[in-house]
C-alpha positions in Angstrom: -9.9 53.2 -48.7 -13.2 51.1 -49.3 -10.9 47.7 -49.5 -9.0 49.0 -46.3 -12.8 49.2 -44.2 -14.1 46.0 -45.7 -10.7 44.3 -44.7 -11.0 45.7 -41.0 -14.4 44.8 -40.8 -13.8 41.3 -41.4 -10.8 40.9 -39.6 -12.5 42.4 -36.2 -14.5 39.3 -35.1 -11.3 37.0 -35.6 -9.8 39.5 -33.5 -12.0 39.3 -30.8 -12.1 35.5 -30.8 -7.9 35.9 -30.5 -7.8 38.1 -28.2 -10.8 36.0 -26.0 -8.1 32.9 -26.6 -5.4 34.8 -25.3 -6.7 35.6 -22.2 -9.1 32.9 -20.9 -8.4 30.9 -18.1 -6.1 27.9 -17.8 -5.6 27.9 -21.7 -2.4 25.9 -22.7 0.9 26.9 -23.7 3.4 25.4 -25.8 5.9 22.6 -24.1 9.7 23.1 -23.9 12.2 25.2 -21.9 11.5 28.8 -22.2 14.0 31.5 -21.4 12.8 33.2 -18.3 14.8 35.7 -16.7 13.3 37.4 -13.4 13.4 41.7 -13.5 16.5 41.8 -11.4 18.4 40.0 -13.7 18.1 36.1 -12.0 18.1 33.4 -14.9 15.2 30.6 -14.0 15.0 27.2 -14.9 11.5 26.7 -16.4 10.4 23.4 -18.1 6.6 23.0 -19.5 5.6 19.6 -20.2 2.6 17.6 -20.4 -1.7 18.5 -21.2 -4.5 20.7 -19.2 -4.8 23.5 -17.3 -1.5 25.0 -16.9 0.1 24.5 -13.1 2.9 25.4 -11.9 5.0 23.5 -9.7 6.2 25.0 -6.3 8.9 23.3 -4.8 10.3 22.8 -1.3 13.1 22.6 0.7 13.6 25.6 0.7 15.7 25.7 -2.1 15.4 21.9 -3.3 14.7 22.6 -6.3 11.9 20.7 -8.4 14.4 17.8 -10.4 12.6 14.9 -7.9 9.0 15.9 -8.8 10.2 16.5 -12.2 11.4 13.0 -12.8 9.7 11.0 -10.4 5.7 12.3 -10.4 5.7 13.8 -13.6 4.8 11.4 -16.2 1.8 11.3 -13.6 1.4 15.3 -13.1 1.3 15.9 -16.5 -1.8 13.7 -17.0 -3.5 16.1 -14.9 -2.2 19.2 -16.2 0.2 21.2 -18.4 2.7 21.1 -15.7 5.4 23.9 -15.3 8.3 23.1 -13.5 9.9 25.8 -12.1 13.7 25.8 -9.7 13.4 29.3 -7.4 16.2 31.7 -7.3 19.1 30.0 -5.6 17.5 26.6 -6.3 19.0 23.4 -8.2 19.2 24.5 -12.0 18.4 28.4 -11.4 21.3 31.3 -10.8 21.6 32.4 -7.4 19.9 36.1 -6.5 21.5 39.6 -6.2 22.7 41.1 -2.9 20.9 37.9 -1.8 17.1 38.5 -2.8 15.8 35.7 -1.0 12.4 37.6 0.7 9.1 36.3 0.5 8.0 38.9 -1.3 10.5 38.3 -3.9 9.9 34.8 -4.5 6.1 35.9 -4.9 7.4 38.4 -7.6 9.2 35.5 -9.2 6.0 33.4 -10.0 3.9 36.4 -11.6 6.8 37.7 -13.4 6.9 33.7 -14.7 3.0 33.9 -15.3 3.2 37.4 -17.5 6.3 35.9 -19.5 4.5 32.9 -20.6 1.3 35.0 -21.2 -0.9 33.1 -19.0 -4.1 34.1 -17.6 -4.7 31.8 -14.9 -3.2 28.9 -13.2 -2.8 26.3 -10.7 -0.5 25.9 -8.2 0.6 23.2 -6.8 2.8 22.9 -3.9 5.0 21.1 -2.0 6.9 21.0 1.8 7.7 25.0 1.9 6.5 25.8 -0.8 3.0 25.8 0.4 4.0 29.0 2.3 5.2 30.8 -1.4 2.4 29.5 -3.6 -0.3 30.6 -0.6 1.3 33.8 -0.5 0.9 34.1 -4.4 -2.7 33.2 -4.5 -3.3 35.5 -1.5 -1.6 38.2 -3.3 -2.9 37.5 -7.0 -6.0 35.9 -6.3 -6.8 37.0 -10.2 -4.1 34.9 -11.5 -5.1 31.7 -9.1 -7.7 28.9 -10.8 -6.9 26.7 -7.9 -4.4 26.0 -4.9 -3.0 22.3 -4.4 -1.3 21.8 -0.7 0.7 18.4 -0.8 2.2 17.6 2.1 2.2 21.6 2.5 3.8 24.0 5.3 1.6 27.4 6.0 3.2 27.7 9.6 6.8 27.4 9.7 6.9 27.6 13.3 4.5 24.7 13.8 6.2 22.6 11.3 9.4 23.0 13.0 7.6 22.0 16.4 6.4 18.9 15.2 9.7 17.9 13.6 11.8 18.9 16.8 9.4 17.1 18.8 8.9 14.1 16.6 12.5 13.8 15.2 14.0 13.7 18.6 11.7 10.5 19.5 12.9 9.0 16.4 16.5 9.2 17.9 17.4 6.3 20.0 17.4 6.9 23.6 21.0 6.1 24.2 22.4 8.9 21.5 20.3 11.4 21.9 21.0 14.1 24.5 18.8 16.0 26.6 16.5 18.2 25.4 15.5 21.1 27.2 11.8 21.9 26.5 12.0 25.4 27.4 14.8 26.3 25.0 14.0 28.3 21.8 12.6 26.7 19.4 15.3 27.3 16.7 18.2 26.3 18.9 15.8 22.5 19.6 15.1 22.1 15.6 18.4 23.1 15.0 20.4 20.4 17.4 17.6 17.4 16.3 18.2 18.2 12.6 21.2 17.7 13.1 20.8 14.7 15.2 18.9 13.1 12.4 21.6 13.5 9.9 24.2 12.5 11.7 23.0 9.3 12.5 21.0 9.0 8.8 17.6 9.1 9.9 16.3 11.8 8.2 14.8 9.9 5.6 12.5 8.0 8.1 10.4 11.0 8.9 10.4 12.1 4.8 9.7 8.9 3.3 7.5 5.6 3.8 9.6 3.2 1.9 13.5 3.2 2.0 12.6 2.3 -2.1 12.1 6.0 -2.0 14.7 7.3 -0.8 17.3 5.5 -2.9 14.8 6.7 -5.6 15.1 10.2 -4.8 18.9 9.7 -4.6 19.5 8.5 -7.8 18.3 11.7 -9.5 19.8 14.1 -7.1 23.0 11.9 -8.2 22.4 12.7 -11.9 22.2 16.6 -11.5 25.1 17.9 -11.8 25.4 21.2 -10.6 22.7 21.8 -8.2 22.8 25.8 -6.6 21.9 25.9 -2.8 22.4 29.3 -2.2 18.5 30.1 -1.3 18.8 27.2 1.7 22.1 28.3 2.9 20.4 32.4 3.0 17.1 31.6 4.0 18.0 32.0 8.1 19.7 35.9 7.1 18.3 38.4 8.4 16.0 40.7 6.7 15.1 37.0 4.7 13.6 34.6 7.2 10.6 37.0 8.3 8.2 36.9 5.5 8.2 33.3 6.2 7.5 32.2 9.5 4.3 34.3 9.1 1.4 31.9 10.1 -1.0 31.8 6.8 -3.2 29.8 7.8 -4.9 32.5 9.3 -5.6 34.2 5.8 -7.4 31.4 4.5 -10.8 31.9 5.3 -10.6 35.4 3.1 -9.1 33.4 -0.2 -12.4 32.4 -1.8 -10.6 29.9 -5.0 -10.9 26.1 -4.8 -8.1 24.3 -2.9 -7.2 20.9 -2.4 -5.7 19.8 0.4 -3.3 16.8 0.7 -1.9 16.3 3.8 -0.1 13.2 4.6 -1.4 10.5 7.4 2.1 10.2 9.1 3.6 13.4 7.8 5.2 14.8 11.1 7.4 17.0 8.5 4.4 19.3 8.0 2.4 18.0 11.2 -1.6 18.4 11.3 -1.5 22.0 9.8 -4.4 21.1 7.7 -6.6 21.0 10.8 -6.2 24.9 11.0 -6.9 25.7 6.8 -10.2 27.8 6.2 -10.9 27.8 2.8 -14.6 28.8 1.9 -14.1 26.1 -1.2 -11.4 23.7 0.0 -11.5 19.8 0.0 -8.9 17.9 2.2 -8.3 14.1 1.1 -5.7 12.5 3.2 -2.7 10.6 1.6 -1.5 7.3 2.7 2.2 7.8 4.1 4.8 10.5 5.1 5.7 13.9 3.7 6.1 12.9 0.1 2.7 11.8 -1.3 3.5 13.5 -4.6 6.6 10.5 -4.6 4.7 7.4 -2.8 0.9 7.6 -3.7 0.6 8.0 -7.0 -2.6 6.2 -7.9 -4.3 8.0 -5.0 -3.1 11.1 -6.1 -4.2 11.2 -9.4 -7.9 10.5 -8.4 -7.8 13.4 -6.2 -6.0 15.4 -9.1 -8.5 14.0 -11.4 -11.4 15.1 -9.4 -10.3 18.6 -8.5 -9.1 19.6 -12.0 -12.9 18.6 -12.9 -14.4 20.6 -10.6 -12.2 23.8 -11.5 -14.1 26.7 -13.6 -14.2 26.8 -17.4 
């Protein structure tokens, strides 16, 4: 019995300094491709690669998965940070949802039941296009779990993002193809009709990317997947799917108190000027050279700013 007390009395101060470990913020996990598999059953693709604070990745589209990012700015990314790469439900390498689960709510449910799997503290997020509306709703809801936000090229309004590409896509159109638009029309039925203006005639790519370089980039690993799932694009306009997100959050940033960076792009008439109307009590905004993918076409400006914030983020 004596042995047994002197044993748990020196074992108890390693256990504290474990248990310390376990939980503090932003420590590192191990690389690879865990085996995550969401409460309702959906099997996600998860792949942790590179050194730092863990981040995770929040991809846009909706439903592009994050294969581009992946390839393309993660040898970069993972400089910065332990990045983990993450395909939503119904996205590229993941399994499509039950009863189609494509809510907001749900896809917020997705990232902490992701965070609690890999026994994670804190992260980081950083997103992308859409997903600036999901990660922003995650750090809103689990402002616990949140070391810092990191809006590239981000949406927070869906409306308004749609406004500015309706408005600016259909000036991209040349004059004598393009049909009339009626102003006054909703503005669904005016994204829809230039959207599909653009890819008709194959400009789509002029309002995502600076250099055409990128786009064949972009193309060449979208080639190489070979079994992408698009089931969270083709459900996201369902009812009982789509309201969660045309919420405007930009209004709830002046309550969320972590630090954020904000990288909106120069030219990026995807997203428009949404970073005019962010609030953050601790944000920085740096603007990126280019169009909506800075993450893809700025790389040496992006790390500084990465650099920089993941400094400035708490211990």
């Amino acid at each position: 019995m004596k042995t047994l007390l002197l044993l748990r009395q020196a074992l108890l101060p390693l256990l504290v300094v474990l248990l310390a470990a376990s939980t503090s913020p932003g420590r590192s996990i191990a690389n690879g491709t865990p085996t995550v598999t969401t409460s309702d059953g959906v099997r996600l693709y998860v792949r942790v690669a590179g050194q730092g604070r863990p981040c995770v990745f929040v991809h846009g589209g909706p439903g592009a998965g994050a294969a581009v990012q992946e390839a393309l700015a993660g040898p970069m990314l993972e400089q910065q940070f332990q990045m983990i790469y993450l395909d939503q439900r119904g996205s590229g390498r993941s399994a499509s949802a039950p009863a189609g689960a494509y809510g907001l709510a749900r896809l917020v449910q997705d990232l902490e039941e992701l965070r609690q799997q890999l026994h994670i503290d804190k992260w980081v997020l950083l997103s992308h296009s859409f997903g600036g509306i999901i990660a922003t709703a995650y750090a809103r809801q689990y402002p616990q779990h949140t070391l810092g936000l990191v809006l590239s090229n981000s949406i927070l309004n869906l409306p308004a993002s749609m406004e500015s590409l309706a408005t600016h896509g259909y000036a991209l159109l040349p004059a004598a193809t393009r049909p009339p638009l009626d102003p006054a029309a909703p503005l669904p039925q005016r994204f829809g009709m230039v959207m599909a203006l653009l890819n008709q005639q194959r400009l789509m790519n002029q309002m995502m990317y600076t250099h055409d370089s990128t786009a064949a980039r972009v193309a060449r690993v979208q080639r190489a997947q070979t079994a992408g799932n698009h089931d969270f694009a083709a459900s996201l306009y369902q009812p009982g799917v789509i309201g969660g997100y045309l919420e405007d959050f930009s209004a709830a940033t002046a309550s969320m108190t972590m630090p954020v960076l904000v990288l909106p792009g120069q030219a990026d008439d995807v997203t428009g000027p949404q970073y005019q109307s962010l609030h953050f009590p601790h944000q920085q905004v740096v603007i990126m050279p280019g169009k909506h993918n800075a993450l893809l076409e700025s790389p040496l400006e992006m790390r500084g700013a990465l650099a920089a914030f993941s400094r400035k983020l708490p211990r």
